[in-house]
N, C-alpha and C positions, 0 to 999 in steps of 0.2 A: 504493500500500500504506500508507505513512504518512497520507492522509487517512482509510483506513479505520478503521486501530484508534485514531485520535483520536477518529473520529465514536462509535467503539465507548467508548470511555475516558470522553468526557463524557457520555453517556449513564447513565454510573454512578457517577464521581467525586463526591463532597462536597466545596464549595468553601467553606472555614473562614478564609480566610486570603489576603490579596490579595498577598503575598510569599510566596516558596519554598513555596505549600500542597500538601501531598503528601499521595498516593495510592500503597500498594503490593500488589503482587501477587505472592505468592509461591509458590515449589517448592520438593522436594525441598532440592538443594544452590544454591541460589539465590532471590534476590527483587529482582524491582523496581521502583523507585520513580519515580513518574513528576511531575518539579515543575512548576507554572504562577506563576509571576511575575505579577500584573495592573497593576504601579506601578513609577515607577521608585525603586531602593534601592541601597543601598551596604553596603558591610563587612558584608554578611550571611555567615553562619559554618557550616558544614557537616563533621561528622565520622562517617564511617564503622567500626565494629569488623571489618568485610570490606572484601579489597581492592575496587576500585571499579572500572567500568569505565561512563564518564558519556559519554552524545550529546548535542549539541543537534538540535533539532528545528525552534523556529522561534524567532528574534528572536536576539538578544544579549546576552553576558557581559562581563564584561571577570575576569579570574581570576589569584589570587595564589594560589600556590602553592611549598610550600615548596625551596628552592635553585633554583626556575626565576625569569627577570626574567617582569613582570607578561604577561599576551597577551590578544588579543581572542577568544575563545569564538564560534564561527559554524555556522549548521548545516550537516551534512555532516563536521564536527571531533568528533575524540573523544577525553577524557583517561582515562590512566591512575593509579589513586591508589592506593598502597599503603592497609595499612589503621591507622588510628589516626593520619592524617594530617589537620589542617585543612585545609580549602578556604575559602577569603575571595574573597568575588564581589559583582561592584558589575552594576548593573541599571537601563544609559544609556538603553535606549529603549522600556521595558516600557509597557503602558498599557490600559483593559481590552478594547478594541478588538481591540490585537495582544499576546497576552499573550506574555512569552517562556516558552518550555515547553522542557524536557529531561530526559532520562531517565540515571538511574542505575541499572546492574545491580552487584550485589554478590553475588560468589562463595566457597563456604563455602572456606576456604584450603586443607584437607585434599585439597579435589576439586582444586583448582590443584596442590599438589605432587605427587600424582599423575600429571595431563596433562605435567608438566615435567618428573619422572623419564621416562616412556616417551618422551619427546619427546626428550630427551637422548640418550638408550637406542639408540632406535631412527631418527631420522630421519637421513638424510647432510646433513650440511653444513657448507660452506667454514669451520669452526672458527677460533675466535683461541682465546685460552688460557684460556678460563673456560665452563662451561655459560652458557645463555641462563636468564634469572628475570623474573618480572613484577613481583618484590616487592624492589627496589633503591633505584627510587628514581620519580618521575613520569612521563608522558609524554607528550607534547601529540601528536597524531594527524590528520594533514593529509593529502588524497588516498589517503585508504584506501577503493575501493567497494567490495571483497570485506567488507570489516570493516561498513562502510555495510549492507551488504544481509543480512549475518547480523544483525547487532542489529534492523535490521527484522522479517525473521523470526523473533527471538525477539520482539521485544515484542509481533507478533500474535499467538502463542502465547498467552502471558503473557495477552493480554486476554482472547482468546476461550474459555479454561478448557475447552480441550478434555478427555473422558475420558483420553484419554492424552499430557496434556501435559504428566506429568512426564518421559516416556520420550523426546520426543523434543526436549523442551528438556537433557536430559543429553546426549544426542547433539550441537545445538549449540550447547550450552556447550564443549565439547570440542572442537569446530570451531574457534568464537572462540579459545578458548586458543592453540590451535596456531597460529592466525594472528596473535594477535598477537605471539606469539612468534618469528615470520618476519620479524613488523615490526620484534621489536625485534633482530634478527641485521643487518636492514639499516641500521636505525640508528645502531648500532654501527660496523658495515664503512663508513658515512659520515662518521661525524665524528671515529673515531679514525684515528690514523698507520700505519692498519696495511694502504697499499695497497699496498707490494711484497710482504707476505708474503703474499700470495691471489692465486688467478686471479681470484676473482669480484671481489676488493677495486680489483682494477686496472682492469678492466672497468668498474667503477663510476665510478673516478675519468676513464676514458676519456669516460664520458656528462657529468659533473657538467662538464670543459671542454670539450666539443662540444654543449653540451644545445642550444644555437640553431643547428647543420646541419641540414640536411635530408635526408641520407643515411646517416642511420644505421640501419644494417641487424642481422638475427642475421647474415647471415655476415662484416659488416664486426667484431661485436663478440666472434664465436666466434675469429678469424686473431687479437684482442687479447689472449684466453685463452690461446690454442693448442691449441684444442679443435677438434674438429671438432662442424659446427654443432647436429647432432641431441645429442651429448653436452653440449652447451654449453649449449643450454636445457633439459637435465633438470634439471643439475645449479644453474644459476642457478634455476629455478623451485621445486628442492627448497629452497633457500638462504633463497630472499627471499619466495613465496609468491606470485608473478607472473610473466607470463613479460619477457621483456627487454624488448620493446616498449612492455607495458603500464607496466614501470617506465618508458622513456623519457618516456613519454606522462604519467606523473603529475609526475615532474619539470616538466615542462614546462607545466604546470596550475602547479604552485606558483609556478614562476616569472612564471607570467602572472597571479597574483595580488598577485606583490609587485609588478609593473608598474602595476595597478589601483588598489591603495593611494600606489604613490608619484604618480600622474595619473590622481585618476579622470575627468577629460575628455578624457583619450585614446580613442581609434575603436576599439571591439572588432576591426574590422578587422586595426588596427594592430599591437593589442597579440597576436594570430594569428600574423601573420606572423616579429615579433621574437621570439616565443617558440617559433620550428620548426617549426610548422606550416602544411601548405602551402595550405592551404585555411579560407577559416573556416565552411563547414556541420562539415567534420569536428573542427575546435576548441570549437566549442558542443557538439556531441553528447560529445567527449570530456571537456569541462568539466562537464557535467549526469551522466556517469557516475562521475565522481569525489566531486562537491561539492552534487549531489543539486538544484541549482538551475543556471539557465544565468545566464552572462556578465553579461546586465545587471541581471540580480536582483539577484546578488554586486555590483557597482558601487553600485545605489541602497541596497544596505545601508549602504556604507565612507561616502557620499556623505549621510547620516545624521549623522553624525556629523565632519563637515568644518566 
């Protein structure tokens, strides 16, 4: 799909500009802009009046961002940007060969608090003491394939100008909201102290110190809750926007990607097995549904830059 609406995109882009040259396409309550890098650059500067919600596509970032320490930008990541926020992005490996490309969608704020009243309103879940917001503060977005596969679908939208592509890019825009709004309930229930006051916070905190077993089940993680199992995963799936597994499963891609960066000549094999997985056909295919590329494409990227 991402080869498609690129083939589609340069077919009609105007390339003005061998850094950040940008092409947008817009809708009703939404437009977006799609950037090519051809060179490499630094402290290049970006500011949106809409919150942002930015992918990479293909090549690499390196991105400062306000109250976050600096991170590497990679495809298959996606940040979140309040709006009236700089972005400062340096451009290690661009070149016109492999240009780095990414896309930024920017949503009218009106349509956002909207999706996050009903969403408050009406969805169940594992609550700590505040509604959930997208407009707080950043957020760097790692093993999201639900999040991955709707921005796909919207930016072929987006490209191909269908008759009715504003109807059902509202649809999902409205999608994305809510999910990432799950993302950011989970993020939350992760890095705040707040895992005895939840069931699902405790459950979490069960996986984040077992994440390299091999048996970890719904019904080992529902007897954690003290739920019974079919209640266990509504209610974690309403929570976090995935079901338990599939969290287990993206943890476990993350951490076989910090394994990656600290030895990228380690055996994908290897780095399988230390990361709970019992097999490595099914760790490439879980890694390429996560991070949109497999195992050693991510290695010869980190491996770039070593």
């Amino acid at each position: 799909m991402k080869k498609g609406f690129l083939s589609n995109h340069r077919q009609n882009r105007k390339l003005v500009s061998l850094v950040e040259n940008r092409t947008i396409y817009s809708s009703e309550y939404s437009e977006l802009n799609i950037f090519e890098t051809h060179k490499v650059a630094e402290k290049v500067q970006l500011n949106f009046d809409f919150p942002i919600i930015a992918s990479m596509l293909t090549g690499k970032k390196i991105m400062h961002l306000e109250n976050m320490p600096s991170f590497e930008f990679l495809p298959g990541e996606s940040v979140v940007v309040p709006s009236k926020k700089d972005l400062i992005i340096d451009f290690p490996i661009a070149n016109l060969e492999n240009p780095t490309q990414c896309l930024a969608l920017a949503i009218d704020p009106e349509k956002i608090k909207e999706i996050v009243y009903k969403f408050n309103e009406e969805v169940i879940l594992d609550r700590t003491d505040s509604d959930w917001s997208l407009d707080d503060a950043s957020s760097h977005l790692t093993n999201q394939p639900e999040v991955n596969h709707l921005i796909n679908r919207l930016t072929t939208t987006f490209v191909n100008d269908a008759k009715s592509k504003d109807v059902i890019l509202d649809l999902m825009i409205q999608e994305l909201i809510v999910r990432l709004l799950q993302t950011k309930a989970k993020q939350t229930l992760l890095c705040k102290d707040i895992f005895t006051d939840t069931r699902i916070g405790s459950v979490l905190k069960y996986i984040k110190d077992n994440l390299t077993e091999k048996d970890i089940t719904v019904d080992t993680l529902a007897e954690k809750a003290h739920m019974s199992s079919s209640h266990f995963f509504k209610q974690f799936k309403n929570t976090l926007g995935v079901s338990p597994i599939d969290f287990v499963n993206s943890e476990r891609i993350k951490f076989a990607k910090k394994l990656m960066s600290n030895n990228p000549k380690e055996r994908i094999s290897d780095i399988a097995f230390k990361s709970g997985f019992n097999n490595v056909s099914y760790f490439n295919r879980q890694f390429k549904n996560h991070e949109l590329i497999i195992p050693s494409q991510y290695k010869k990227i980190i491996n770039q830059t070593k």
